[in-house]
LUMSE-803243 format. One line per 4 residues: number of its first residue (from 1); their letters; for each residue x, y negated, z negated of N, C-alpha, C, CB. Coordinates in steps of 0.2 Angstrom, whole numbers. Atoms other than C-alpha are relative to their C-alpha. Glycine has a CB too. Layout:
BEGIN
NUM) A) X Y Z X Y Z X Y Z X Y Z ~ ...
END
This chain:
BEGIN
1) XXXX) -3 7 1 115 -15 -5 7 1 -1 -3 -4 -5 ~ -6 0 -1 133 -16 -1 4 -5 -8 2 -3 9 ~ -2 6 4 135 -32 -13 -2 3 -7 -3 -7 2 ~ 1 -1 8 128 -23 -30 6 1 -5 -4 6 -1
5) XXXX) -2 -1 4 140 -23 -41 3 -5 -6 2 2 2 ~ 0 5 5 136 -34 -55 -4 2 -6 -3 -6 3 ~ 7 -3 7 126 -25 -71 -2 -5 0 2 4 -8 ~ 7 6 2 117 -40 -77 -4 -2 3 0 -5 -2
9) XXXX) 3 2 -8 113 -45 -58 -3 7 -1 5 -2 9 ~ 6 -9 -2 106 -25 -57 -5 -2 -3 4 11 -4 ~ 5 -2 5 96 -26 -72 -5 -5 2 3 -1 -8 ~ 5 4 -2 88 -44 -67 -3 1 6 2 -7 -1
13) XXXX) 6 -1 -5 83 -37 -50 -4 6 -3 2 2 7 ~ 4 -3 3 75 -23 -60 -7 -6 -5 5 4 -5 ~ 7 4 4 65 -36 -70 -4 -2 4 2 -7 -6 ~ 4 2 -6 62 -46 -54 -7 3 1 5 0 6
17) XXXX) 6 -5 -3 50 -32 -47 -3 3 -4 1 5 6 ~ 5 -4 6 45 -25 -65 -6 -7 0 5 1 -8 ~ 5 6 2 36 -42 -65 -5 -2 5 4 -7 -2 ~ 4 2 -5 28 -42 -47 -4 5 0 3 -1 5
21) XXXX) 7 -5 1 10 -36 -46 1 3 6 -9 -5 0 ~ 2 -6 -6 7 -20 -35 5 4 -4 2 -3 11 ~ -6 -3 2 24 -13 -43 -2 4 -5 4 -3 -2 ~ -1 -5 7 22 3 -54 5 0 -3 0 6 1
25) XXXX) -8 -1 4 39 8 -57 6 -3 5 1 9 -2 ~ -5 2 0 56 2 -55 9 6 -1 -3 -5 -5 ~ -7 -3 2 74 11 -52 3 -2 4 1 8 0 ~ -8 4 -5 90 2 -48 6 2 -3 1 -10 0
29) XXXX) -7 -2 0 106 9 -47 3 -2 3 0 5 0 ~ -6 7 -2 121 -2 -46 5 5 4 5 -6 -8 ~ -6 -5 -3 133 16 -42 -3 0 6 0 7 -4 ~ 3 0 -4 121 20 -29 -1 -7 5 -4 4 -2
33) XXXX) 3 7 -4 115 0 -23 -6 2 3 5 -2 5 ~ 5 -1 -6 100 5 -19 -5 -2 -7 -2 8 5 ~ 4 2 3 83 0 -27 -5 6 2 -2 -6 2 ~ 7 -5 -4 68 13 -27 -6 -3 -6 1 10 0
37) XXXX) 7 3 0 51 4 -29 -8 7 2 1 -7 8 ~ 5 -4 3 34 15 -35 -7 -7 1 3 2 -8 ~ 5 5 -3 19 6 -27 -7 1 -2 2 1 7 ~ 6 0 2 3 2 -33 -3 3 5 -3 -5 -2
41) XXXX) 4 -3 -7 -11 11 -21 -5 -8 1 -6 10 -3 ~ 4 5 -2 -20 -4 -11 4 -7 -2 -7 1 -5 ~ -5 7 2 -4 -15 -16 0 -4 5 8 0 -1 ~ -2 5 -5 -1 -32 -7 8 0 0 -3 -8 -2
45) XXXX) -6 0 -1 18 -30 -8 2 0 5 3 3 -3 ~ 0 0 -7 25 -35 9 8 3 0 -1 -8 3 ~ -7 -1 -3 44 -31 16 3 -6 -3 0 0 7 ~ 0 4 3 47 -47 15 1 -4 -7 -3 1 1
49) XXXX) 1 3 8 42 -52 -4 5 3 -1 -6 3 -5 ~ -5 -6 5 56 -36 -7 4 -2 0 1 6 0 ~ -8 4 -1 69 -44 2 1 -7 -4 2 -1 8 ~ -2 7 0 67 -61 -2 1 1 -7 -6 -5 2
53) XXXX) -2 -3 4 67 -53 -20 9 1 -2 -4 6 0 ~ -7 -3 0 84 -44 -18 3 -6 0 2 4 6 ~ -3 5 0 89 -62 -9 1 -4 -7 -2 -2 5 ~ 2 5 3 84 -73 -23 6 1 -8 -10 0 -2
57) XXXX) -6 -3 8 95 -62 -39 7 1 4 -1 9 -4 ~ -6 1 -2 111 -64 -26 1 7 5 5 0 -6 ~ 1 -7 -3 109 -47 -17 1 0 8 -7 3 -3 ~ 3 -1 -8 108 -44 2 -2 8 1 6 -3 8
61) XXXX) 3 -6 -3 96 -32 8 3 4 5 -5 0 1 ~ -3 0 -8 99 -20 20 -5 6 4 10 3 -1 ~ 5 -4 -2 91 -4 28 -3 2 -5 1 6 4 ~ 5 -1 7 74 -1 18 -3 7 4 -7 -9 -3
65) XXXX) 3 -6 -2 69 18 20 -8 -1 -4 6 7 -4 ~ 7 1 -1 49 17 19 -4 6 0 0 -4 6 ~ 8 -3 -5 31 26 20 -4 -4 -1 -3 7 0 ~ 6 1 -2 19 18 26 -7 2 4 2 -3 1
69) XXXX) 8 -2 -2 -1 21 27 -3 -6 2 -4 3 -6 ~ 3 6 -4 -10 12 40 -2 3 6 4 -6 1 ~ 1 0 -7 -19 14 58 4 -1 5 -3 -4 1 ~ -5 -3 -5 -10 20 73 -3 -2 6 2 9 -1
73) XXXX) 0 1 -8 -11 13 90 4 -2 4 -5 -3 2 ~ -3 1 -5 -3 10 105 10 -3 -3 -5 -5 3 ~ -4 0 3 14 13 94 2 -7 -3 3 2 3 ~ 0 5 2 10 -1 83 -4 2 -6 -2 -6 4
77) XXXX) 4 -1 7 4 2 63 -1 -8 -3 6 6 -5 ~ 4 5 2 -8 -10 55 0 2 -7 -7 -1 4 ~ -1 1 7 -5 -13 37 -2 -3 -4 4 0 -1 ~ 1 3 3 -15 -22 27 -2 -7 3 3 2 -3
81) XXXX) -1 6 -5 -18 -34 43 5 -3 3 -3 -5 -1 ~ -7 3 -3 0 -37 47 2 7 4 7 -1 -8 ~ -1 -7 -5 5 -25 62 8 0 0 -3 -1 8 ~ -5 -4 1 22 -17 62 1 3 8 -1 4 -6
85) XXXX) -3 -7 -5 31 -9 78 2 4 -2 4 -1 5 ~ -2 -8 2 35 8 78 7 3 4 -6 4 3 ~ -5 -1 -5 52 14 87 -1 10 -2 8 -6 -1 ~ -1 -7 2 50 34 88 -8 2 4 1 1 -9
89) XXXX) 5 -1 1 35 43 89 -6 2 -5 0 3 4 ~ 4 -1 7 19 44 79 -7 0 3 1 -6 -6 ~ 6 -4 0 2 51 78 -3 -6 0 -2 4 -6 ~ 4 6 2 -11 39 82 -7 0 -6 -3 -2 7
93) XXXX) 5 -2 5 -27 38 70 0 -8 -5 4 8 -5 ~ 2 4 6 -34 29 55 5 5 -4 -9 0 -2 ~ -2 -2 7 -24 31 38 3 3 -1 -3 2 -3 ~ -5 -4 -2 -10 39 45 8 -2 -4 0 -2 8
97) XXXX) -4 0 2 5 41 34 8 0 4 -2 6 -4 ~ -3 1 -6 21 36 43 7 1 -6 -2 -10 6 ~ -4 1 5 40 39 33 6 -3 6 1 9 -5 ~ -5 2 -3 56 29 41 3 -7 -2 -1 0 7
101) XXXX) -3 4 3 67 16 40 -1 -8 1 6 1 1 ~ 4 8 -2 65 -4 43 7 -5 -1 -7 -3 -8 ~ -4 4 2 81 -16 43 -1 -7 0 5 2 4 ~ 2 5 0 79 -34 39 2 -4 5 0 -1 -6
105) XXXX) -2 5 -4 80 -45 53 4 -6 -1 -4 -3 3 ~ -5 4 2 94 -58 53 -6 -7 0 7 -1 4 ~ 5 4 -3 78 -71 60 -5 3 -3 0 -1 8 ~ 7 -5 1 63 -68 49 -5 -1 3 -2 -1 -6
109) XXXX) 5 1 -3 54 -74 63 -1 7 6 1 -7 3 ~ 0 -6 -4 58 -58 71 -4 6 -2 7 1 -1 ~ 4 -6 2 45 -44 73 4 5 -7 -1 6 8 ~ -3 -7 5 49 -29 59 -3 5 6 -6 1 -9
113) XXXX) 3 -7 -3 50 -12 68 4 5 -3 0 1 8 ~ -2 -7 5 48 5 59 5 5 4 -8 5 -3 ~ -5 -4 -3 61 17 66 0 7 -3 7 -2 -1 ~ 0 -5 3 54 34 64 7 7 1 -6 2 2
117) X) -5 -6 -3 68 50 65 -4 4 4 4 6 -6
END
């Protein structure tokens, strides 16, 4: 996040997602601007929820480096019944571990698509 640089704003998005269920742990660093999120196994936490998170304490999100576990077909990962495109290549399968990045659309009606390296 380009805009972090507020300590009290850092600390209340830390509390933000210390207080949202699925979340283990929590590390935000205002030097760096970035957020790193520790995830319950079987969490409902969406993309979504995280940004709208960031938005809500003044913040704009920006590329969200990712992995996600989920079912692989026809370059399209299934996540918890919310499908995701894939840009890259990737293994198809059940329960397939995927690592890349995700930029938040300016239109949240806009698909999400994972961008593997």
């Amino acid at each position: 996040m380009k805009d972090m640089n507020c300590p009290s704003c850092s600390e209340s998005l830390g509390k933000a997602f210390e207080k949202m269920r699925g979340v283990k742990h929590v590390e935000v660093s205002m030097k760096d601007g970035t957020v790193v999120l520790d995830l319950a196994d079987q969490n409902r936490v969406t993309l979504e929820q995280v940004w709208d998170t960031v938005k809500r304490i003044g913040f704009t999100p920006g590329e969200t480096k990712v992995i996600v576990r989920g079912a692989v077909k026809d370059s399209l990962i299934t996540v918890l019944e919310k499908t995701i495109g894939i840009e890259g290549s990737a293994p198809e399968g059940e329960n397939v571990e995927l690592k890349g990045t995700i930029t938040p659309p300016p239109d949240p009606r806009t698909p999400i698509k994972l961008r593997i390296p």
